[in-house]
C-alpha positions as CSV (number, residue, x, y, z in Angstrom):
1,X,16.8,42.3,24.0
2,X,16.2,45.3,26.3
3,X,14.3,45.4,29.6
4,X,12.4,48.4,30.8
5,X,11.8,48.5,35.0
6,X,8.2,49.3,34.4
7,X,8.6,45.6,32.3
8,X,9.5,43.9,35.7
9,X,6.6,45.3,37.6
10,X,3.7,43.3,38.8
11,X,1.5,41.4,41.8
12,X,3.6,39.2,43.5
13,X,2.4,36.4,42.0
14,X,3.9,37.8,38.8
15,X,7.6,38.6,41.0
16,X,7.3,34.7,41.8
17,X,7.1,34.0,38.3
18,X,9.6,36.2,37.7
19,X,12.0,34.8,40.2
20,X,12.0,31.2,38.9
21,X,11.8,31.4,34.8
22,X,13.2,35.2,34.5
23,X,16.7,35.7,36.7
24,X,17.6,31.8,35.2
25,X,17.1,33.3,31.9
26,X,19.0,36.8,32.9
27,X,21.8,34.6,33.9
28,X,22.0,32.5,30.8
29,X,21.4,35.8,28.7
30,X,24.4,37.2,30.4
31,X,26.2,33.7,30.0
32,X,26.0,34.1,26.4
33,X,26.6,37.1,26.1
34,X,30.0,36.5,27.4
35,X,30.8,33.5,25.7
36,X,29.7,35.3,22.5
37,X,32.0,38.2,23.1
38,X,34.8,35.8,23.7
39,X,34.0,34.6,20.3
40,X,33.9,37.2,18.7
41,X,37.8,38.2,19.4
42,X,39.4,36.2,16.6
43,X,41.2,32.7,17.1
44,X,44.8,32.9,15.6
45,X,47.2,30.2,13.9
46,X,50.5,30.3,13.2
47,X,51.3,27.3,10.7
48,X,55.0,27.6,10.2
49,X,57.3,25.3,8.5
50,X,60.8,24.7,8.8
51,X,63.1,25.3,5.5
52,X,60.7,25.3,2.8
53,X,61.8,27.5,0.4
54,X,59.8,30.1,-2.1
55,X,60.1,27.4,-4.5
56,X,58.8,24.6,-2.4
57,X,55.2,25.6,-3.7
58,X,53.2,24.5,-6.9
59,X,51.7,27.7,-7.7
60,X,55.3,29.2,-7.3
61,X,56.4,27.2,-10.4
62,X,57.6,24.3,-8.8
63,X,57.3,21.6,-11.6
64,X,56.9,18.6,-9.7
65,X,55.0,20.2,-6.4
66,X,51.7,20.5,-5.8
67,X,50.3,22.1,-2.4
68,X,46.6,23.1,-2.8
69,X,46.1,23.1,0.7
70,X,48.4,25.4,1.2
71,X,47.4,27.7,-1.6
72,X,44.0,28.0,-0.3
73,X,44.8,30.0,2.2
74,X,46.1,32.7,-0.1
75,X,43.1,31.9,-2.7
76,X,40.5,32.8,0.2
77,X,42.7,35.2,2.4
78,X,46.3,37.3,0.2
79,X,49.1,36.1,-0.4
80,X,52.0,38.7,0.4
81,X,54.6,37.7,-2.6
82,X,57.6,39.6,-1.0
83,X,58.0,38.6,2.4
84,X,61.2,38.2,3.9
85,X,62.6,36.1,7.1
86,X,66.1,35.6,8.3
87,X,68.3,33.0,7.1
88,X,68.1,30.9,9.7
89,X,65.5,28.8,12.7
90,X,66.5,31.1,15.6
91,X,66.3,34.1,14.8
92,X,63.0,33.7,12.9
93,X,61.3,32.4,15.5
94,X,62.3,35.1,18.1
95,X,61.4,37.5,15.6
96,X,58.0,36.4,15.0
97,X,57.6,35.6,18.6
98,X,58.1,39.4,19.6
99,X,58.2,41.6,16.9
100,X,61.7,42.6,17.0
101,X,65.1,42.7,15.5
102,X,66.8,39.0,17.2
103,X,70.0,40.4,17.5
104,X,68.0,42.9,20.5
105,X,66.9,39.0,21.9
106,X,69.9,37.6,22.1
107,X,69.5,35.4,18.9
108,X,72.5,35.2,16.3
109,X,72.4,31.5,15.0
110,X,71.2,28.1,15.6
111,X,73.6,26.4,18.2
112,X,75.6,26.6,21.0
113,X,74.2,30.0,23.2
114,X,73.0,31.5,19.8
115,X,69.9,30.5,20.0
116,X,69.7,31.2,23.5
117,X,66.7,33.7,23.5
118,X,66.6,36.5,26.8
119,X,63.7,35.8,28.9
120,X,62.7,39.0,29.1
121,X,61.3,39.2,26.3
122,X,57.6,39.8,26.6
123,X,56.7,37.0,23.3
124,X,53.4,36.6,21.8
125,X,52.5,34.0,23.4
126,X,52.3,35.9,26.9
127,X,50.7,39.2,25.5
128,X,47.9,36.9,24.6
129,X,47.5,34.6,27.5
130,X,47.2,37.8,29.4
131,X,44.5,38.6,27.3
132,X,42.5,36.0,27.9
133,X,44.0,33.7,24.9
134,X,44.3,30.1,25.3
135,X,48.1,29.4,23.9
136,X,49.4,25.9,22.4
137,X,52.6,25.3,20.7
138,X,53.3,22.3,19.2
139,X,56.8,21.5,16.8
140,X,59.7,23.3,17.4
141,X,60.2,25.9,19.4
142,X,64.5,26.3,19.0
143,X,64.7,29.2,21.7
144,X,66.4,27.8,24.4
145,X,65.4,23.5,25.9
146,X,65.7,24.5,29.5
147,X,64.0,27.6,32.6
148,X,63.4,29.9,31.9
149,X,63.9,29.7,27.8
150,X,61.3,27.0,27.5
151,X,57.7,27.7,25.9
152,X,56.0,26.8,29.2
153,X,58.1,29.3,30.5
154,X,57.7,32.1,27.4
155,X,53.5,32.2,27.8
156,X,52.4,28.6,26.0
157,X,49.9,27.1,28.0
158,X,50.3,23.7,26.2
159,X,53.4,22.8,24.8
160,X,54.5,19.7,23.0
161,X,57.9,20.4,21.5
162,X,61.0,18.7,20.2
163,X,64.2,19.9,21.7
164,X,67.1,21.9,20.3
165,X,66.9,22.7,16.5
166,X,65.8,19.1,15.1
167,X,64.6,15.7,16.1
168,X,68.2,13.9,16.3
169,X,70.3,16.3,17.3
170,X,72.7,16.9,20.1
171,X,70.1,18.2,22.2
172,X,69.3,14.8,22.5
173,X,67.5,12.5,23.7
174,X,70.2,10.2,21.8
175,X,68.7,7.7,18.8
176,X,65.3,10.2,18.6
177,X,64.4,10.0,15.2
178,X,61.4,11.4,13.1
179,X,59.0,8.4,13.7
180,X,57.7,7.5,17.1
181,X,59.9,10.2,18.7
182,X,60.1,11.2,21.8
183,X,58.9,14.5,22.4
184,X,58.4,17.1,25.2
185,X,54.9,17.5,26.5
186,X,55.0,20.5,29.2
187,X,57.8,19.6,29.8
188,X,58.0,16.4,30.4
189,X,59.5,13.3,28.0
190,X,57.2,10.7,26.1
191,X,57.0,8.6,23.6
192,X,54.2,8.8,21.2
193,X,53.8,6.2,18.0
194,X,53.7,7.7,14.4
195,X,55.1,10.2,12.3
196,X,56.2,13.7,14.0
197,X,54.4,16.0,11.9
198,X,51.1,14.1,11.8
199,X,51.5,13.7,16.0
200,X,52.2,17.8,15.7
201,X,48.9,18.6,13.6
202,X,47.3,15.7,16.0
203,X,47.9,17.7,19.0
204,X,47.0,21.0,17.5
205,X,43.5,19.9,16.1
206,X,42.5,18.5,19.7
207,X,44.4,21.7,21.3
208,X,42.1,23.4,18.4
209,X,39.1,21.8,19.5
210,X,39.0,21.7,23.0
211,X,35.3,24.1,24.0
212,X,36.2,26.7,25.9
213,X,35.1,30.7,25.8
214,X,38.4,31.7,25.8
215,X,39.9,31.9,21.5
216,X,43.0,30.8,20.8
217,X,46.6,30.9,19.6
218,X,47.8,27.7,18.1
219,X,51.1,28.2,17.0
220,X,51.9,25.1,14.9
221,X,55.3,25.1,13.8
222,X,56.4,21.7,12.3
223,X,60.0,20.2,12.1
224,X,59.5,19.5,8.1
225,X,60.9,19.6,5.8
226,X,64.5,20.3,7.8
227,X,67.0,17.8,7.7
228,X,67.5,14.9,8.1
229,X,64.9,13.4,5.3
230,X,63.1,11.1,7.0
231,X,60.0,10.9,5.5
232,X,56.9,8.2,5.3
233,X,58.4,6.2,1.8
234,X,54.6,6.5,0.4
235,X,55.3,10.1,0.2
236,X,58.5,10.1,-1.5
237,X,57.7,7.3,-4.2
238,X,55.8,9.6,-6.5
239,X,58.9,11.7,-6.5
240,X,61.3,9.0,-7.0
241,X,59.4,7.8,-10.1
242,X,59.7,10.9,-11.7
243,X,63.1,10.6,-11.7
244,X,64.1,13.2,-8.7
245,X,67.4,12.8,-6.9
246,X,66.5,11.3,-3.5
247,X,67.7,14.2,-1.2
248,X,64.3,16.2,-3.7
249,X,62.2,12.7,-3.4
250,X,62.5,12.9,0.0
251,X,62.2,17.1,0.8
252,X,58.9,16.9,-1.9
253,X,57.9,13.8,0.0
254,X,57.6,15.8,3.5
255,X,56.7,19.1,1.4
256,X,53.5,16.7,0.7
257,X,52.7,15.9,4.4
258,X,53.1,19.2,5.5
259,X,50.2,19.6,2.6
260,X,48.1,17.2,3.9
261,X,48.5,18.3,7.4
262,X,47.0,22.0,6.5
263,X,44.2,20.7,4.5
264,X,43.2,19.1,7.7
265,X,43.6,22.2,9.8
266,X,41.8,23.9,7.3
267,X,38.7,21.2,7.4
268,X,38.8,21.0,11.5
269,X,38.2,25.1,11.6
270,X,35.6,24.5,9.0
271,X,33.9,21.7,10.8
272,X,33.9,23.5,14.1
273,X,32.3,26.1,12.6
274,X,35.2,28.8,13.4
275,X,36.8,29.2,10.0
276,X,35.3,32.6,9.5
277,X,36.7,34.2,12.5
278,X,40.0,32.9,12.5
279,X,43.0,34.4,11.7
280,X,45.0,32.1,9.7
281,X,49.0,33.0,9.0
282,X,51.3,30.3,6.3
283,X,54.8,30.8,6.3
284,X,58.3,29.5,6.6
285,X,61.0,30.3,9.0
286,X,63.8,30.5,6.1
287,X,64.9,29.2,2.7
288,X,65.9,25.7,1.2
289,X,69.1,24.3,2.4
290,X,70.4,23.2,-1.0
291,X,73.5,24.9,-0.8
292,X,75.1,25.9,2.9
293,X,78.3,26.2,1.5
294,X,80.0,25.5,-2.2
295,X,80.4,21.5,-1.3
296,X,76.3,21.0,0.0
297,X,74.5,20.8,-2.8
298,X,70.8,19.8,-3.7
299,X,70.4,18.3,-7.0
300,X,67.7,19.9,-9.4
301,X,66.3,22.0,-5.9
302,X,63.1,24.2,-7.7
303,X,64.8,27.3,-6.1
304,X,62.2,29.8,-8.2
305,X,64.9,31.6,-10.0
306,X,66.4,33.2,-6.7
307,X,70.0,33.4,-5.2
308,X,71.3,31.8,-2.8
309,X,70.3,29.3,-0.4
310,X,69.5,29.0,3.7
311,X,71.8,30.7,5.7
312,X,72.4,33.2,2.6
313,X,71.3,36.5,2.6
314,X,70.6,36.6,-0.6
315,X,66.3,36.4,-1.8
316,X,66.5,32.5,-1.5
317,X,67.6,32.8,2.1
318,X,64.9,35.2,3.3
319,X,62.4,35.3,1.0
320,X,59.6,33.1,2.0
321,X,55.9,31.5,1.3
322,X,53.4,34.0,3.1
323,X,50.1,33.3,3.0
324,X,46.8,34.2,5.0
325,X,43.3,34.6,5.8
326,X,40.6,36.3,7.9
327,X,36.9,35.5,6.0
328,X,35.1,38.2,8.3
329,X,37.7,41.2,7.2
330,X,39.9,40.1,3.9
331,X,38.7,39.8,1.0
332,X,39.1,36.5,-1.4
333,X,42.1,36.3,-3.6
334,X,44.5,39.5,-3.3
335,X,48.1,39.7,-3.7
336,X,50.7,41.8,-2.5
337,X,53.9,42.8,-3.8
338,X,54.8,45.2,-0.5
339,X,57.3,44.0,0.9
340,X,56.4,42.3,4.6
341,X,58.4,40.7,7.3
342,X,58.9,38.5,10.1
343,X,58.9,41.3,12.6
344,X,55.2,42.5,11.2
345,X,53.7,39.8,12.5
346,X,53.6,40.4,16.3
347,X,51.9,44.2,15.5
348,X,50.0,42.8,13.2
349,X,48.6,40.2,15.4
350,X,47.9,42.4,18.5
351,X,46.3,45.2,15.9
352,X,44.0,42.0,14.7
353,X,43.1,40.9,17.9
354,X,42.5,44.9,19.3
355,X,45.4,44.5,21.7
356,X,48.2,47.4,22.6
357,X,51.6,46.4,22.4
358,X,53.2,46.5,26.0
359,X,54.4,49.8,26.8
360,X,57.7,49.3,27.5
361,X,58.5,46.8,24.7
362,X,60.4,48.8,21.6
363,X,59.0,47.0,18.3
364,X,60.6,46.9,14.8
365,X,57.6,45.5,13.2
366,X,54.8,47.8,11.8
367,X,51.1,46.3,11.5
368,X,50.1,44.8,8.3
369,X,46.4,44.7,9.0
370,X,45.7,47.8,7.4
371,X,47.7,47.0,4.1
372,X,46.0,43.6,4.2
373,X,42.3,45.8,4.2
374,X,43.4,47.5,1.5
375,X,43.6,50.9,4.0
376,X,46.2,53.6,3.4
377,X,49.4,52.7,4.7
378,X,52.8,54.3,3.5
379,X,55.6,51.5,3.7
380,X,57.8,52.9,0.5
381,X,60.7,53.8,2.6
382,X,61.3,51.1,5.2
383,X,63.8,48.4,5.2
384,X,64.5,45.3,6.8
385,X,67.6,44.3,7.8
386,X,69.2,41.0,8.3
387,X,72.5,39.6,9.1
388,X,73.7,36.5,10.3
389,X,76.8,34.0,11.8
390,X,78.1,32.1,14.6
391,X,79.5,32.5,18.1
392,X,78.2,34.6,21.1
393,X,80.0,38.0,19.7
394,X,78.8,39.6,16.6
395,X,81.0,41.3,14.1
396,X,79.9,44.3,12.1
397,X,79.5,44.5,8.4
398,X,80.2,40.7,8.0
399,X,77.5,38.8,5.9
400,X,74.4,41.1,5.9
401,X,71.7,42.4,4.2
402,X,69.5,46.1,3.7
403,X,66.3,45.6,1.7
404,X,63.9,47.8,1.0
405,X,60.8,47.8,-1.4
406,X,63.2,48.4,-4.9
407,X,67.3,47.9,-3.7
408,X,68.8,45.7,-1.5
409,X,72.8,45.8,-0.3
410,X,74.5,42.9,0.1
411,X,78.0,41.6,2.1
412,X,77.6,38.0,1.1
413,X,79.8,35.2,2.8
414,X,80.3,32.0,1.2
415,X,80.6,30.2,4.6
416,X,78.5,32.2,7.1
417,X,79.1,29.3,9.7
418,X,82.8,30.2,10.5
419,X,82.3,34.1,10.9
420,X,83.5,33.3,14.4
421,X,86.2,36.0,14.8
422,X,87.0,39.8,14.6
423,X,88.1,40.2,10.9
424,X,91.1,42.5,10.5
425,X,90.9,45.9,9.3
426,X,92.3,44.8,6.6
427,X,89.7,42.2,5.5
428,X,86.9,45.1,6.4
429,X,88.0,47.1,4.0
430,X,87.7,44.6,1.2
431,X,84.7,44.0,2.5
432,X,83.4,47.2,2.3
433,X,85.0,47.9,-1.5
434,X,82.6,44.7,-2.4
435,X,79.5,45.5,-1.3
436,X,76.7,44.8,-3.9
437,X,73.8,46.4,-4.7
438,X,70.6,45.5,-6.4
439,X,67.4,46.4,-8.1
440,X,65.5,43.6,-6.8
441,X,61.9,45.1,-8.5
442,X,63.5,44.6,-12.1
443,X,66.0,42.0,-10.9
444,X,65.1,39.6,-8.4
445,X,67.4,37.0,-8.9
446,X,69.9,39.2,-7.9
447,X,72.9,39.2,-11.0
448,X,73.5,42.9,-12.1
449,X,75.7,44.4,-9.5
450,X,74.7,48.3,-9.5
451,X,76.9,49.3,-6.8
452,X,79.5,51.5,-8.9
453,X,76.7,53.0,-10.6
454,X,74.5,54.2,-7.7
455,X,77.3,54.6,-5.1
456,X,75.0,57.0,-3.4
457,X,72.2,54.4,-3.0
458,X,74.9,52.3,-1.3
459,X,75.8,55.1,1.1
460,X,72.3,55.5,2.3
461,X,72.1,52.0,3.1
462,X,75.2,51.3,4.8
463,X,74.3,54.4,7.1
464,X,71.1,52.7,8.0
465,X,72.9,49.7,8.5
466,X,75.2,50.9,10.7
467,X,73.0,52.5,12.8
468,X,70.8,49.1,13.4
469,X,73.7,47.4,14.5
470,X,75.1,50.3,16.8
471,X,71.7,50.1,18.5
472,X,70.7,45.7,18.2
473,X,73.7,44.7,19.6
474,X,73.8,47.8,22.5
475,X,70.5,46.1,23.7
476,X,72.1,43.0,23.6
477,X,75.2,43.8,25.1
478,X,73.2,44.9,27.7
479,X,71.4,42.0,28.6
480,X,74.1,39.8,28.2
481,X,73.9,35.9,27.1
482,X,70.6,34.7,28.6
483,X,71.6,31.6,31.2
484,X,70.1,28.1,32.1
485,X,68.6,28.0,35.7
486,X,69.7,25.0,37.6
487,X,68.2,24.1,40.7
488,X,65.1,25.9,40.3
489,X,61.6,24.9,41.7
490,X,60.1,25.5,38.2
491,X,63.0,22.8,36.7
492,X,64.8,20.5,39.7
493,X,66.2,18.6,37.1
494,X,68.1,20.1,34.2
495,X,69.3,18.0,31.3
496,X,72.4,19.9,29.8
497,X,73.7,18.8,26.0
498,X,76.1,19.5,23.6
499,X,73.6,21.9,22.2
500,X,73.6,24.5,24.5
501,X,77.0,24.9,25.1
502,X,79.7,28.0,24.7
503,X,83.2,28.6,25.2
504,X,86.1,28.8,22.5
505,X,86.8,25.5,21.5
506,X,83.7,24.9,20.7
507,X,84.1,27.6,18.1
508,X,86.6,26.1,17.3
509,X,84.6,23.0,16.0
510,X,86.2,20.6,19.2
511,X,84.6,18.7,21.3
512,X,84.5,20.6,24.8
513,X,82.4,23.2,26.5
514,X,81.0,25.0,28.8
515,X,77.8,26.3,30.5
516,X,76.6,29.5,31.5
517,X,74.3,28.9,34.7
518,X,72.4,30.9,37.3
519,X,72.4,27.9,40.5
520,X,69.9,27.8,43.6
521,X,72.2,27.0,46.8
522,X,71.5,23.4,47.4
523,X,72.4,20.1,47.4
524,X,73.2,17.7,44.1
525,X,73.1,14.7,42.0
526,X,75.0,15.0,38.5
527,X,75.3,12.6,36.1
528,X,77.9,12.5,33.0
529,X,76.8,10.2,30.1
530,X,80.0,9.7,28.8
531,X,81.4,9.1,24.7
532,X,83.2,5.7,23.6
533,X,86.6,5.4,25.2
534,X,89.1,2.5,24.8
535,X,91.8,3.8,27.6
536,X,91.0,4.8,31.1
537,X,90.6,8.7,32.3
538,X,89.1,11.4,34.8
539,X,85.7,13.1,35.3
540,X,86.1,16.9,36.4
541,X,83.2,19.2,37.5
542,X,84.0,22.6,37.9
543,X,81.8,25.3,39.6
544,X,83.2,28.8,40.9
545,X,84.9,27.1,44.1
546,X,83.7,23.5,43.4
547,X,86.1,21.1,41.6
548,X,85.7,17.2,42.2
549,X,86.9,14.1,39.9
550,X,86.1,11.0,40.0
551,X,87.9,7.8,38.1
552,X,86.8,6.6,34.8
553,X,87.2,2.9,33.2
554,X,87.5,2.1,29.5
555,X,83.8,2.0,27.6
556,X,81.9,3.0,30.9
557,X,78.8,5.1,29.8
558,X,78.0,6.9,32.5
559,X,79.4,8.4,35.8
560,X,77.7,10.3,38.6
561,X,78.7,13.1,41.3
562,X,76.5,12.3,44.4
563,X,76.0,14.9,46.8
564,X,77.2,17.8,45.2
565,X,76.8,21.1,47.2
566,X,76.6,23.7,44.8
567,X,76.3,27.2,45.8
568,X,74.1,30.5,44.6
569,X,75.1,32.4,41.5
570,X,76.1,32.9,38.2
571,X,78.8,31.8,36.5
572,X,80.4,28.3,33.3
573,X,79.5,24.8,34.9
574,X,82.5,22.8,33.2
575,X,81.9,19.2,33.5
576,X,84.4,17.5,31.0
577,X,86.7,14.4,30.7
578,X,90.5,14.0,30.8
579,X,91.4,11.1,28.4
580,X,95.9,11.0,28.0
581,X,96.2,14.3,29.2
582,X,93.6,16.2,26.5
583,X,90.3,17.3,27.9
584,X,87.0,16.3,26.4
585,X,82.9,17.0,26.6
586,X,80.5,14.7,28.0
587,X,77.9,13.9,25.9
588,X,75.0,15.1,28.3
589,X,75.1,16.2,32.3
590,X,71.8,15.9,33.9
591,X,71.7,18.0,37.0
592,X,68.9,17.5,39.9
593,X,68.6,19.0,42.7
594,X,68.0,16.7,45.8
595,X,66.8,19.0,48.6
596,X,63.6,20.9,47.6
């Protein structure tokens, strides 16, 4: 409603009027107004499971599946049918979380400083918050357990996460398994009753429904249905009495939950009346793991007639659900065959939400808002390329992949864990002599080898290759590997794991360490929690000038360094064990500083 002045004018009795019904009213108009326009900005979610392959969906072909829930999105939003991550947790996640290559982050696997993403990366999270976004996360985030890597740290305002790359692993805490876990919540450990993807969706819904004029991000990016299978038995009974092998019982089991979970998202927006101006993203962060290497295999896995498995580069390993919805601007039911990727959807997000990208930031992702509108938008000729392995140096030409809307070339590796060395020249060469190339429009499962027929086609794409990796792994070079912050006022105590540790021997598969550290001057208490021992040995602690060592007894679980001055800067905090002679890891070191 407008106001003229000549409106306002009258006798003073009239202003007095005016002064106690009109400014109240100005003030609420102006009240709404705001709140209003803060509603109007779309709310975004991010639902995101965690190895749940292309098959892993009913309408997909699955014969035993069925996930309506899911599905809906795509029925009242598009489905994109060719959308493609990277073969592993990581990497995915870093790559939807800023919009880039993750070999530029610092991302390369799943362990050890792999996974170890560089905190200056501007991420998603902290493009919106500056935007006025309220920002949750809640599931895994896999991008580094400790400041500055953690979500709190990375622009999530709430945060309750598991650490390191699954509940029960070496990240710890030790014996945490999928029901009644203990979790962090902003950082801090607790132990919460129930089921871990039910406590997830739990914390998203009230995250969801917390009033406030500020929209939202909820990024809800569930552990399921990654190993190990532990599952609610209620949900994998049905699957067991239709004769699945249990490792399928179990997956379709969490597959259901995960189910469940969005149809209860789905219903809260509804409820709250928000559905409409949502934005509403469905995906997973990689393929099945039914097959990591030729002795791990899944019984019967529905793998939708594609090649290869997680960690592959082959369709089964990238090629993912993708489903979403935005009532007020897509229409009901479309599909998409363009090719889309993890990397679109940081443009794609900031275009939805009317947001320029930071200046400074170079993306790899193009916007698939317009293609999603059913706009112009030319994506015929662009690629996305993926490649992955182990160990803090990558190697080029070793276990990649170039796809683009009709060819994709291949260098496959049966075993991309143990990529952990420079292969001789040599090796390259057969390497290169066996690249494979296919027409993945007309042959999607990948069997008809075209590369000595289209040789040309393969030189075109090795070029491009070649000239991502010259210029990913320059940015990372750069940066270096991203290190933990001990000592810090934002973290005084630091719990260091298995996880998160580097050096050669643990390439090597044995069980020592190191870790790479930036440490505050200051004053110490460390403890060692120690592994079974039946003889007697020596603690060690090593830092640049620092090296003390303290007696060990047979089966003692723990041993701690009081008093430790430690001083300012970077360098490997070794803390390890000497048992007849041979040096081992601790099984955790927590690290607090006493003297801020």
């Amino acid at each position: 409603m407008k106001y003229t002045a000549t409106q306002f004018k009258s006798n003073t009795k009239k202003n007095r009027f005016n002064s106690i019904f009109v400014v109240p009213l100005l003030c609420l108009l102006l009240c709404s107004t705001t709140y209003l326009w803060a509603q109007d900005r779309p709310n975004v979610l991010i639902m995101l499971t965690d190895d749940q392959g292309y098959g892993d969906l009913g309408s997909h072909g699955n014969p035993y599946l069925k996930t309506p829930n899911i599905e809906k999105i795509g029925k009242e939003g598009l489905e994109m049918t060719h959308f493609f991550s990277y073969p592993n947790c990581s990497a995915t996640r870093a790559a939807i979380l800023t919009g880039r290559y993750p070999y530029r982050t610092g991302v390369t696997g799943v362990t050890q400083v792999d996974h170890l993403m560089n905190t200056s990366e501007e991420t998603l999270a902290e493009i919106l918050s500056k935007n006025g976004y309220r920002t949750g996360i809640f599931g895994k985030w896999h991008l580094g357990d400790n400041a500055p890597m953690r979500p709190t740290d990375q622009g999530f305002q709430e945060a309750l996460v598991h650490k390191g790359g699954g509940i029960g692993q070496a990240a710890g805490p030790a014996g945490n398994t999928y029901f009644d876990p203990i979790l962090e919540h902003n950082n801090e450990s607790k132990k919460y009753e129930g089921y871990c993807d039910d406590i997830f969706t739990d914390a998203a819904l009230d995250f969801i429904s917390t009033k406030s004029e500020k929209p939202f991000f909820t990024y809800l990016a569930t552990n399921l249905p990654h190993f190990p299978l532990e599952v609610p038995d209620e949900k994998a009974e049905p699957y067991r009495k239709l004769g699945l092998h249990e490792d399928n019982a179990r997956t379709y089991g969490m597959i259901d939950n995960i189910d469940a979970n969005v149809g209860r998202v789905l219903k809260r927006l509804k409820d709250l009346g928000i559905a409409d101006n949502t934005l509403v993203i469905f995906l997973s962060d990689n393929g099945p793991r039914h097959r990591r290497t030729k002795n791990d295999v899944y019984p019967g896995r529905w793998v939708s007639n594609l090649r290869g498995t997680k960690t592959s580069v082959y369709e089964c390993g990238i090629r993912v659900p993708f489903f979403v919805k935005w009532p007020t601007q897509l229409k009901k039911g479309q599909k998409s065959s363009t090719m889309g990727a993890v990397i679109d959807i940081l443009p794609t997000i900031l275009d939805v939400c009317d947001i320029k990208a930071p200046k400074e930031v170079k993306l790899d992702g193009r916007s698939l808002l317009p293609l999603w509108q059913g706009r112009p938008i030319d994506f015929n000729d662009r690629e996305f390329i993926t490649q992955m392995h182990y160990g803090p140096t990558v190697f080029k030409y070793m276990h990649f992949a170039v796809r683009t809307q009709k060819y994709k070339l291949v260098s496959p590796h049966d075993d991309p864990h143990h990529i952990l060395y420079q292969p001789k020249d040599e090796e390259l060469k057969e390497v290169l002599a066996n690249l494979e190339l296919y027409d993945v429009e007309k042959d999607p499962s990948e069997r008809i080898n075209l590369a000595k027929d289209h040789p040309e086609i393969v030189e075109d794409l090795l070029a491009r290759y070649e000239n991502w990796f010259d210029e990913v792994t320059e940015e990372r070079d750069a940066k270096g590997i991203q290190r933990i912050y001990l000592g810090s006022e934002r973290q005084p105590e630091v719990n260091l794991s298995q996880f998160d540790w580097g050096g050669p021997r643990v390439l090597s598969k044995n069980d020592l360490g190191y870790w790479r550290v930036k440490t505050e001057a200051g004053t110490y208490k460390i403890r060692l929690s120690l592994p079974p021992s039946k003889v007697d040995g020596v603690a060690h602690l090593k830092y640049k000038d620092v090296h003390l060592t303290l007696p060990i007894k047979k089966d003692q679980k723990t041993i701690t360094f009081n008093d430790v001055e430690l001083p300012e800067g970077r360098g490997n905090f070794h803390a390890y064990l000497k048992f007849e002679r041979l040096a081992t890891g601790p099984v955790f070191v927590d690290v607090e500083r006493l003297d801020l």
